[in-house]
Each structure stands twice: as structure tokens, then as C-alpha cells.
N, C-alpha and C positions, 0 to 999 in steps of 0.2 A: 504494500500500500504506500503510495508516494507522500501522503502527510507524515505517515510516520516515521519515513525516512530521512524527510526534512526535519523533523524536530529531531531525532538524533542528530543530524550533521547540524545544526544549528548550536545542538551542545557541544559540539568538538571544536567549535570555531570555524568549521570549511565553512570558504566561499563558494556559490553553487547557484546554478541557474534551472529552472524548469525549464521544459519544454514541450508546452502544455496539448500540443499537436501532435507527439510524441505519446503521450499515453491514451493508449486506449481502452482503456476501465471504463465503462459507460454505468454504473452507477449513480446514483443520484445523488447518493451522500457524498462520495467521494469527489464527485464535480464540485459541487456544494464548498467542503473542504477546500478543495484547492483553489478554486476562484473566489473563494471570499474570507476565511480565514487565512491564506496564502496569495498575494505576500505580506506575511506577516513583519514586522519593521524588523529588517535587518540594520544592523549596526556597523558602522565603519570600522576597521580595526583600528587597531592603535600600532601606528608603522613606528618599528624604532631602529634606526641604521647604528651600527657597531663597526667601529672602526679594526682593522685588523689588529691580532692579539687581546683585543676586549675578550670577555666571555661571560656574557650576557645569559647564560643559558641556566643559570639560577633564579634566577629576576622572573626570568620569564616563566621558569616553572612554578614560581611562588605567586605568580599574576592569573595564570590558570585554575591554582590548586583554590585562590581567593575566588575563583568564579567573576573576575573583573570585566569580563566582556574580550573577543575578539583580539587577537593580537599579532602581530607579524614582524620577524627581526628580517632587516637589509644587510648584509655585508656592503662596506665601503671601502675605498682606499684614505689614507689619511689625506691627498690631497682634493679629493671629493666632500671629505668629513662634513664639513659647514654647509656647503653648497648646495648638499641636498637638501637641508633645513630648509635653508632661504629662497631657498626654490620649491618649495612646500609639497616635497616629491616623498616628506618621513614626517613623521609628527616630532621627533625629539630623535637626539644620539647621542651616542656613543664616543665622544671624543677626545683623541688627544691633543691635550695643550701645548702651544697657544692658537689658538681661534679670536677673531674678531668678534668682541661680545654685545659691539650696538646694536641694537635690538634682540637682543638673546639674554633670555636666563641662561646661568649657567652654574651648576653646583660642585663643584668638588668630590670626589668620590675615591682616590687611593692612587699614590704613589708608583711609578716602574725605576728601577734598579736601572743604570746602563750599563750593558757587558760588553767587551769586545771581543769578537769572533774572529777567531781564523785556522789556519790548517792544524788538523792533527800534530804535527812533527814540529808545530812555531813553538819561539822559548815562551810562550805568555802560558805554555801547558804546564812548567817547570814550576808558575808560583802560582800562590791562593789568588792574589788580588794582583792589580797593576793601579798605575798613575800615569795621567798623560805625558809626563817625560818618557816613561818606558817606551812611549809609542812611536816619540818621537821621530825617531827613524824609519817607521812604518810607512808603505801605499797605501793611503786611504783609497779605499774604489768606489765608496759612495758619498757624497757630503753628509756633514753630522750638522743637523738643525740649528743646536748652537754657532755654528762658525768653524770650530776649533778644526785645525787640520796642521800636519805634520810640518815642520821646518825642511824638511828633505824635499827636493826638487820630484815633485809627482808627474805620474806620465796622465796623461788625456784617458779617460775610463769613460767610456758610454754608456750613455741614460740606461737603470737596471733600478728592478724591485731589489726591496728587503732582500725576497729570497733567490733572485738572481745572487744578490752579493754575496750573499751566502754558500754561495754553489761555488760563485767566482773563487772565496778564497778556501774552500774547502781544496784545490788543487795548487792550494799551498802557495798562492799568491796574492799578495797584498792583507789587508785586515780591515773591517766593516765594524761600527758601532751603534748599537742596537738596544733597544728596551728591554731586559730580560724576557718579558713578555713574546715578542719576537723573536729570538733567540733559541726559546722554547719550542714556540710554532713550527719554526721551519729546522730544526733539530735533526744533527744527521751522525751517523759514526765517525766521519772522516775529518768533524771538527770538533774546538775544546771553547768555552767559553769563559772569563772572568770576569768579574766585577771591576769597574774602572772607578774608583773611590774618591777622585778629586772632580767628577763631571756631576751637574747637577740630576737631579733624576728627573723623568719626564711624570707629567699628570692627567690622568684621566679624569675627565667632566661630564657630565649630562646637562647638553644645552636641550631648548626649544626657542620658538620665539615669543618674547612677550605677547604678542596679542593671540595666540595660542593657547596662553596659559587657562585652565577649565578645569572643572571637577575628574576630569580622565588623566591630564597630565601631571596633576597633585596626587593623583591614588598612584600612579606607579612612580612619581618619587617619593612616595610613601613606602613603596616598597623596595625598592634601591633601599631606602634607610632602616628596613626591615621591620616597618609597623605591619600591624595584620590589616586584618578586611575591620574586624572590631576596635582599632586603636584610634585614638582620638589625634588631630593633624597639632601638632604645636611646631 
């Protein structure tokens, strides 16, 4: 029976279309059902893009398990992160700092480590931690956010992902600096990472934009902050 297939996918969250030409059930009640109790108000989801290395995938289950309505995660790139906001293409994300905050809430939500990655066989495998002198002499193959980059004469590296670089210097050439987070993701045998102890750490935030802001986008940074469905907003 098509009603009651729709009220389960409506509890699951699927997005789903009738086709109401398509069923041929000639009942009465069932007609009845589908043309006038259906369409019954569907709900927009609540888009949230996650920037690579986030891991959103608790939030989300805690937004589900609250029964909060509809919901849908985007992967982004971080130089997409913002864009899709203000382009009204996500309701909120996932983002790493820094982001342009005019017209954007933006909350703070946890710290990433930066490690520098490189081959197997490099001496940064020999200690616990490094500091950017250690590196100094190093190929950077990707630029680092901050600026920071090696006093040793670099050769020309072409435009490449996180985990292109990663690839790059797992063949033992050059070294890439990276948010543990990252480092983690694209994780491979043939490379060693460590903590780089004098680089400041990067920050994950959950923007929207202000005039976004509603009783849907306060319930799930409600739950980012781990109130329940019964917790009171302060």
C-alpha cells in the first residue's frame, strides 16, 4: 500500500516523489489516501556541508536519534567551505578557520593539531615532535595557510589536494603540513606523521548566515553543544 510506505520513508528522512499515474490500486480509500492526505507537508532538510577531515557523523546521529526533522550532510572542499553558505546551496557548515564572518554566525567548536607528513625513510620519523627550524630545509609541495614556508630555494610544485601531497611525499619527496585531522584521513603505510609544536593549530567552526538563523539552526547547534531534544537553549 503506497500511504504506508510513505509514512515509513517519511520517518527515515528519504526524499521521494509519487507517481501517482504509476499506481494502479483502484480503491477508493486508497485514492482517497493518496490525493488528499498525500502530500502531506514535507519538510526541507537541514543541509549541513562538512568540510574535509570534519566528522560530523555524530551530530548527525544525535539529530536523528532526537527525531529533529530531515537532514542531509555535503562534503566540501575547504576552499568551497563558505561559498556554499552564501550561496544558500547548505543551511550551515562545517568549517575551517579562517572564513569571512560578515554576515555569518559563527561558533567555535574544537581545535586540529598540525603534523607534518612525509616519506617513510624522512628523519622527522627519528623524533616525537619537530619545530619549524627542523623543516627548514625541507620542499614544501603544498603552501601552508599560514605563510610559513622553508628558507631553502623550492622548486615550482603544481596545484594538488591535501591528499595528492600526501601521495606526493609518501615517494619520499618533499614534506606537506597538515591538520592532524587530515593526516589521519588520507593515512597510508608509506608515510610517518608528527606534531609540529611551534605552528599555531587550525579551528573548526559552524557558520550559517544570520538571516538564516531559526528555531532549526539553534536545535542543531544545540546539538553540536550536546543538549538533548528536552534541554533548555541558554
Amino acid at each position: 500500500m503506497v500511504p504506508s510506505t510513505l509514512c515509513e520513508a517519511a520517518d527515515r528522512d528519504y526524499r521521494l516523489t509519487v507517481l501517482a499515474d504509476a499506481c494502479v490500486d483502484g480503491d477508493p480509500v486508497h485514492r482517497v489516501l493518496l490525493e488528499i492526505s498525500y502530500p502531506f507537508p514535507m519538510v526541507e532538510p537541514l543541509r549541513v556541508a562538512y568540510v574535509t577531515g570534519t566528522t560530523p557523523d555524530k551530530w548527525a546521529r544525535a539529530w536523528r536519534e532526537q527525531r529533529r526533522g530531515p537532514f542531509e550532510l555535503v562534503p566540501v572542499t575547504q576552499d568551497e567551505q563558505e561559498a556554499v553558505v552564501r550561496r544558500h546551496e547548505v543551511d550551515m557548515a562545517l568549517v575551517r578557520l579562517p572564513v569571512d564572518t560578515d554576515e555569518l554566525h559563527c561558533v567555535r567548536l574544537y581545535d586540529e593539531l598540525p603534523v607534518v607528513v612525509a616519506g617513510r625513510e624522512h628523519l622527522v620519523g627519528a623524533v616525537d615532535v619537530v619545530t619549524l627550524d627542523d623543516l627548514d630545509g625541507e620542499q614544501l609541495v603544498l603552501p601552508h595557510p599560514s605563510g610559513w614556508r622553508p628558507t631553502a630555494p623550492q622548486r615550482v610544485w603544481p596545484p594538488m589536494t591535501q591528499r595528492e601531497a600526501i601521495a606526493t611525499v609518501a615517494t619520499g619527496t618533499g614534506i606537506v603540513i597538515v591538520p592532524m585531522s587530515i593526516a589521519r584521513l588520507f593515512d597510508r603505510s608509506d608515510v610517518v606523521q608528527r606534531e609540529v609544536t611551534d605552528l599555531e593549530p587550525t579551528t573548526i567552526a559552524l557558520v550559517w548566515l544570520r538571516e538564516r538563523d531559526d528555531e532549526t539552526t539553534q536545535a542543531f547547534v544545540g546539538v553540536v553543544k550536546g543538549r538533548t531534544a528536552n534541554s533548555s537553549r541558554r
